[in-house]
C-alpha positions as CSV (number, residue, x, y, z in Angstrom):
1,X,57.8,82.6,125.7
2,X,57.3,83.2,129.4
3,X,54.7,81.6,130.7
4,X,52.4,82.7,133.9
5,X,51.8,79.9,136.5
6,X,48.4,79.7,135.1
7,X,49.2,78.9,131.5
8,X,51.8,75.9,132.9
9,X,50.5,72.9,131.4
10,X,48.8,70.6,134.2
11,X,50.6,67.5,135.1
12,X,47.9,65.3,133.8
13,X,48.2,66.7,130.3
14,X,51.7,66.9,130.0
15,X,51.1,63.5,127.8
16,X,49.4,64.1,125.0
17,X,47.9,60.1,125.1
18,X,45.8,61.2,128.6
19,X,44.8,64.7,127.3
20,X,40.9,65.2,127.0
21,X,41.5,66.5,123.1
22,X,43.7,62.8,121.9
23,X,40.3,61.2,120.4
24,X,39.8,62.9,117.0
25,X,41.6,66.2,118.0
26,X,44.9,67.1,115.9
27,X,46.6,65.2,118.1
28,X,45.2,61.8,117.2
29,X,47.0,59.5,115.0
30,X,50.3,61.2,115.6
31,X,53.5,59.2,116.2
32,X,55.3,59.3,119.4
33,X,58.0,61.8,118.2
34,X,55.4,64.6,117.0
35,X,53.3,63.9,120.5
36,X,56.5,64.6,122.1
37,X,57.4,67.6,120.4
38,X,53.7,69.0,120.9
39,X,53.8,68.7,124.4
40,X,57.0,70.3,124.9
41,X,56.0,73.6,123.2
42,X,52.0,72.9,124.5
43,X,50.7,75.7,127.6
44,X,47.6,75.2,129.1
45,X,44.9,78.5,129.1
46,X,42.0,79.0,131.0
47,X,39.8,81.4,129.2
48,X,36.6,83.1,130.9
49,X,33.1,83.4,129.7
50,X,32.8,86.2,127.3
51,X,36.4,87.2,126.7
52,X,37.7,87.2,123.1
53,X,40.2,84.8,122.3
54,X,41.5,86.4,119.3
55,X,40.2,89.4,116.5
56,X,39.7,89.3,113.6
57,X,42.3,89.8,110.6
58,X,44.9,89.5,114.0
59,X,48.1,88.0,113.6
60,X,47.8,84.6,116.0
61,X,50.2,84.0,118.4
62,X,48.9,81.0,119.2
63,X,46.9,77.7,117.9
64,X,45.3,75.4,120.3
65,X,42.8,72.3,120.8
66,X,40.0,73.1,122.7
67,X,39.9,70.7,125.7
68,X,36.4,72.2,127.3
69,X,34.0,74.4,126.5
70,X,32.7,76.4,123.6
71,X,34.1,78.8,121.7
72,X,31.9,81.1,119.0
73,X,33.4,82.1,115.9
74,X,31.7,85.6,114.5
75,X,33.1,87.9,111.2
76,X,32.3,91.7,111.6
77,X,30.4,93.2,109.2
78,X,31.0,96.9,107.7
79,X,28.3,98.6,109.4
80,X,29.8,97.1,113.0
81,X,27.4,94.4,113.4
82,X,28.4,90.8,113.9
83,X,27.3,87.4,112.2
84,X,28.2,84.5,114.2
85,X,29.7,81.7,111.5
86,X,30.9,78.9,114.0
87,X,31.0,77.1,117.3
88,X,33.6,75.3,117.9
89,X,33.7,72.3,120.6
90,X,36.3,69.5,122.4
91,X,38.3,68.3,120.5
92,X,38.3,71.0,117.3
93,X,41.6,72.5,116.5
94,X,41.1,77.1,117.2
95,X,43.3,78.8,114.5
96,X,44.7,79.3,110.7
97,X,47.8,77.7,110.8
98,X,48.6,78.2,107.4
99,X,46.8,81.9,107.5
100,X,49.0,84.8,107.7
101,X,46.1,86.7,110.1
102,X,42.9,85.0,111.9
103,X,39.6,85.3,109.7
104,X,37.3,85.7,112.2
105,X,36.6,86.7,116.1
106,X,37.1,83.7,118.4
107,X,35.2,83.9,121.8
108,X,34.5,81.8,124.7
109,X,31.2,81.4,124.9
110,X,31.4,79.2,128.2
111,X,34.7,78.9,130.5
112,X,37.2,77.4,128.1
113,X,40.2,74.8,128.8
114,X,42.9,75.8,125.6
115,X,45.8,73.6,125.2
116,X,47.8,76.3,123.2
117,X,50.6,76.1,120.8
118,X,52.7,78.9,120.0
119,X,52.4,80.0,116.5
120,X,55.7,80.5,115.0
121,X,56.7,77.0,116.9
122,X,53.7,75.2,115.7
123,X,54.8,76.1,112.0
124,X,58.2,75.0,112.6
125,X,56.5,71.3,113.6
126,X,54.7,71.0,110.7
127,X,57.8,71.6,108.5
128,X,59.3,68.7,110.2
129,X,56.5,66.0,110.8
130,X,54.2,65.6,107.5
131,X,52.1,63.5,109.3
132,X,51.1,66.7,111.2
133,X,50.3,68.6,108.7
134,X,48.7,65.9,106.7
135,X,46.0,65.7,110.0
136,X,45.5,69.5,110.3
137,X,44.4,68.7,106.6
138,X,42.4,66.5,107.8
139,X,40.4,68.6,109.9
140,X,40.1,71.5,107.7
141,X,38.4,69.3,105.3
142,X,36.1,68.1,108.2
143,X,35.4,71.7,108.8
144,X,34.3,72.6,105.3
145,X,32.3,69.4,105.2
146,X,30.3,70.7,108.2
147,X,30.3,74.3,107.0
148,X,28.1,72.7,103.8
149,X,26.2,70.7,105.7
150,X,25.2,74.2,107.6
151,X,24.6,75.6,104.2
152,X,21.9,73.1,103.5
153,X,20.5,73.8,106.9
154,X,20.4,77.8,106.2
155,X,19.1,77.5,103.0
156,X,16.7,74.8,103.0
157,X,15.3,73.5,106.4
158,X,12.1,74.8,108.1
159,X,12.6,76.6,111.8
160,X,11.9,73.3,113.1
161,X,14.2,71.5,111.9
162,X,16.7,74.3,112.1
163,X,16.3,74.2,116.0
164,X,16.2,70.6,115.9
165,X,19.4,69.9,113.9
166,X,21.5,73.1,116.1
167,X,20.1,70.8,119.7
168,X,21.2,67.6,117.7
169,X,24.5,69.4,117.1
170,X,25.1,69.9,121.1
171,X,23.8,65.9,121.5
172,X,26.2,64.5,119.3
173,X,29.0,66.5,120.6
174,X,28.3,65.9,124.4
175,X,28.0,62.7,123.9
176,X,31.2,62.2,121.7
177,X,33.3,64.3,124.8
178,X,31.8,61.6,126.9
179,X,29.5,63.7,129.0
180,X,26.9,61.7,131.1
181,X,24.4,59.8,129.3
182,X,21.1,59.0,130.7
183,X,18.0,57.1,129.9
184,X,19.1,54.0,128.0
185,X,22.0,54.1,125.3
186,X,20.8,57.2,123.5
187,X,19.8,59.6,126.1
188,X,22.4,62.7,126.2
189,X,22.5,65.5,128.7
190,X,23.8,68.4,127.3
191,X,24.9,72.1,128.1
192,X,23.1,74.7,125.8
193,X,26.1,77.4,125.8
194,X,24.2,80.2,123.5
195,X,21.7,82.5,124.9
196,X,18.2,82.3,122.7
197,X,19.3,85.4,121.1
198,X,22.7,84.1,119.8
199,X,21.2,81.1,118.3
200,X,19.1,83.2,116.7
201,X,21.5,84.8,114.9
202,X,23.1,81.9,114.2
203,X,20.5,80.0,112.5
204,X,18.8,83.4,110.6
205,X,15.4,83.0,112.8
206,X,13.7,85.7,115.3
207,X,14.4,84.5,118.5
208,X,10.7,84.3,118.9
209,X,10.9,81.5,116.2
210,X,13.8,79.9,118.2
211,X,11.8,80.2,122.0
212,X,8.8,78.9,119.6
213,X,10.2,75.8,118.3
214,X,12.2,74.8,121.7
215,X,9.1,74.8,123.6
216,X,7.4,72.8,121.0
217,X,10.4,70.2,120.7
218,X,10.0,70.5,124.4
219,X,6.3,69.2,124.3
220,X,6.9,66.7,121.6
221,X,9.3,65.3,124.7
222,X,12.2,65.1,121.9
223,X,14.2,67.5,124.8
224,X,13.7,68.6,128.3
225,X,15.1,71.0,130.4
226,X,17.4,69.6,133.0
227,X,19.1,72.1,135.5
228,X,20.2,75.6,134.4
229,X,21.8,75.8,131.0
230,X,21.3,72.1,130.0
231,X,18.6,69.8,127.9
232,X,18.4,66.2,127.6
233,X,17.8,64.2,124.5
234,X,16.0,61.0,125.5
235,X,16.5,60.0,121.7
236,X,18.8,60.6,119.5
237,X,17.4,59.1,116.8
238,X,14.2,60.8,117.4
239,X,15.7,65.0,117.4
240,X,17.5,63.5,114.4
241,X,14.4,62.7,112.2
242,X,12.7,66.3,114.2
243,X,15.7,67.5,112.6
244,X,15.3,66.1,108.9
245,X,18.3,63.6,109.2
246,X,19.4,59.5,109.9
247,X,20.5,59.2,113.4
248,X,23.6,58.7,111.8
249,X,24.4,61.5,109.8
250,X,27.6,63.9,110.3
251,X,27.9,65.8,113.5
């Protein structure tokens, strides 16, 4: 594969031990011979705002961990509208690796940081390290756990608590990537990288409803608005009861 300048990988993640992605990414767990092996086929993408990553029912020429920003997953439906069925954050793995063609749209819904793996040589490495294919197990199974989870949400949670659980969503992950925390241990700053209208669509209200329910959250003090783009959870454990759960349930 040749490689533009700006898909080299950068110096400080040409070890998959210092890369942003090696806490509960695919990477983690991996001996020292599969690390190796990933980083020698690994090429780092930067992808803009708003570009698609890859189409639907698209043969994929690459897989990757995300090691920034957030990608939306949508499906097309037959009359040409789309249904967004996923966000995706650090350190989830983007891609089918055992699918012959992608199942969805994949787009960066904020800058995104890709630490990409070509397809055909990704394949190749889980033929020959179990223990890589036994994690990307691992994470499918994660996904499907939250994919239920979301089914509950959908199906049985008041617009409240719909808002609620999608801002406690953001909160756990920020936190978990290490962004800045403020206010005590459970305060999280996080970046809200949906317009209204997307999260909307993603959580089957009006984006009345969603406006709504933010700016009641937002007078309950359970967020605030810090900044352009970004909220701040003072508790945790507080959006988590707004939002129906333990403070310690599932991401």
């Amino acid at each position: 594969m040749n490689l533009r300048p700006d898909q080299i990988l950068p110096e400080q993640l040409r070890s998959c031990r210092s890369c942003p992605a090696a806490k509960g990414g695919i990477c983690e767990g991996l001996g020292e011979e599969e690390l190796s092996e990933l980083s020698r086929i690994a090429h780092h993408r930067t992808i803009p705002a708003g570009q698609i990553i890859f189409s639907e029912n698209e043969k994929p020429e690459f897989f990757a961990n995300i090691l920034s920003g957030t990608v939306r997953l949508t499906k097309a439906l037959a009359d040409g509208r789309q249904q967004i069925v996923g966000i995706l954050f650090p350190p989830d793995f983007l891609g089918r690796a055992h699918g012959a063609t992608n199942a969805c749209f994949a787009e960066a819904a904020t800058e995104v940081e890709l630490c990409c793996y070509p397809a055909e040589a990704f394949r190749n490495l889980m033929q020959r390290f179990p223990g890589l294919e036994h994690r990307l197990y691992e994470k499918t199974l994660d996904e499907l756990d939250a994919a239920r989870d979301w089914m509950v949400l959908l199906g049985r949670k008041t617009a409240r608590e719909k808002v609620a659980s999608f801002l406690l969503v953001l909160a756990r992950r920020a936190r978990k990537a290490g962004c800045a925390v403020h206010g005590g241990d459970e305060g999280v700053t996080f970046e809200l990288p949906l317009r209204r209208i997307d999260i909307a669509d993603y959580l089957g209200l009006t984006i009345e409803t969603v406006s709504r329910q933010i700016t009641r959250l937002r007078s309950e003090g359970l967020v605030t608005t810090v900044g352009s783009g970004c909220m701040h959870a003072p508790s945790l454990a507080a959006l988590a009861a707004a939002a129906g759960q333990d403070e310690d349930d599932r991401a």
